[in-house]
VOGU-3710 file (C-alpha; in Angstrom, 3 decimals, decimal comma):
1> xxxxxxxxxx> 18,736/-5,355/-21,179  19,721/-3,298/-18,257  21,027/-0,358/-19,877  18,127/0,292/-21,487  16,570/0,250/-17,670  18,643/2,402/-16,800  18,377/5,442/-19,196  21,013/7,103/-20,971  24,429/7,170/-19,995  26,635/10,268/-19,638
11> xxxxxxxxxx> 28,954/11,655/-22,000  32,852/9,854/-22,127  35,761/11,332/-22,784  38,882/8,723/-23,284  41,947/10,117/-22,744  45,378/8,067/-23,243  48,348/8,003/-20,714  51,963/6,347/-21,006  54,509/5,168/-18,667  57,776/4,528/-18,654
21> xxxxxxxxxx> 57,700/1,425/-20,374  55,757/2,806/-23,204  52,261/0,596/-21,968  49,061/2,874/-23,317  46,150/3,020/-20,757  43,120/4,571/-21,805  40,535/5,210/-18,952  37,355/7,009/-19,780  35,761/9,646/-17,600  32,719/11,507/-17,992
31> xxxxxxxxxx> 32,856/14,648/-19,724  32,633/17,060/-17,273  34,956/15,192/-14,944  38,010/16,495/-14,392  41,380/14,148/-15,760  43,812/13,530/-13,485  47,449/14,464/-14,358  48,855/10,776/-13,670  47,490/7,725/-13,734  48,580/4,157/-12,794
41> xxxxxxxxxx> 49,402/1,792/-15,417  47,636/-1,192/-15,029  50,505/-3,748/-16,648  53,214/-2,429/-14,290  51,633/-0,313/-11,641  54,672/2,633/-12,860  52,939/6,441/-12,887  51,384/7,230/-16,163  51,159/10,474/-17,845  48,863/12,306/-20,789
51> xxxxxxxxxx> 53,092/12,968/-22,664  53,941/10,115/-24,365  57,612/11,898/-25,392  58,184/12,184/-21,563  56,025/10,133/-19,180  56,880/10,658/-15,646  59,748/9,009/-13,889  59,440/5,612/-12,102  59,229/5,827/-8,387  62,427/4,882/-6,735
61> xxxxxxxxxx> 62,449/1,906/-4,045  64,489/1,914/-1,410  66,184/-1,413/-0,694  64,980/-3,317/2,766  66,885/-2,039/6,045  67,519/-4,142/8,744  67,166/-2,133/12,357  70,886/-2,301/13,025  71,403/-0,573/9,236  69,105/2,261/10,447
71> xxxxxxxxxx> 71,175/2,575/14,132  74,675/2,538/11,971  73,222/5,833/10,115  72,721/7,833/13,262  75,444/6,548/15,528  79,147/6,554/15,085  81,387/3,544/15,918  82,298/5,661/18,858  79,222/6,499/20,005  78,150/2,814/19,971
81> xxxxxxxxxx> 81,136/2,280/21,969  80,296/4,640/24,837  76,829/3,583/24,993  78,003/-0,328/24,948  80,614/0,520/27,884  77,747/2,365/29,711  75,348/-0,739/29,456  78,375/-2,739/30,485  79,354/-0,926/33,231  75,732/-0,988/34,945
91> xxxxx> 75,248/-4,974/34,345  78,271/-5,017/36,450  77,198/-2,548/38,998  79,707/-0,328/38,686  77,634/2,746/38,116
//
């Protein structure tokens, strides 16, 4: 009933794209659209592409960092010394 209200519909094109884990999506778009190169995969949310010999890569997570993990990569033990023995030394008035 209403798409006969509403008139015709435009043109589709369905175009198939593959990820990773070899899940098919097939969107369609209207014909004069134009197709993205990736698309997201619906099943597993991994990048899809049109190749199905060579879909595109999964994106790579990092694992969860604490604050103190993210301090040890730009500090040395030394310098986390100094600056320790500077906070120190002003709690105790000595600077």
């Amino acid at each position: 009933m209403g798409e006969a209200e509403r008139g015709e519909s435009a043109p589709r094109l369905r175009v198939s794209f593959w990820c990773s884990n070899g899940h098919e999506t097939q969107p369609s778009f209207a014909s004069d659209a134009q197709v993205p190169d990736t698309w997201d995969c619906p099943r597993c949310g991994f990048p899809a592409g049109q190749d199905q010999d060579n879909p595109p890569d999964p994106p790579r997570t990092e694992p969860y960092k604490t604050h103190l993990a993210y301090v040890r990569e730009r500090r040395s033990d030394a310098d986390g010394e100094a600056i320790l023995a500077e906070a120190l030394a002003k709690l105790r008035g000595e600077i």
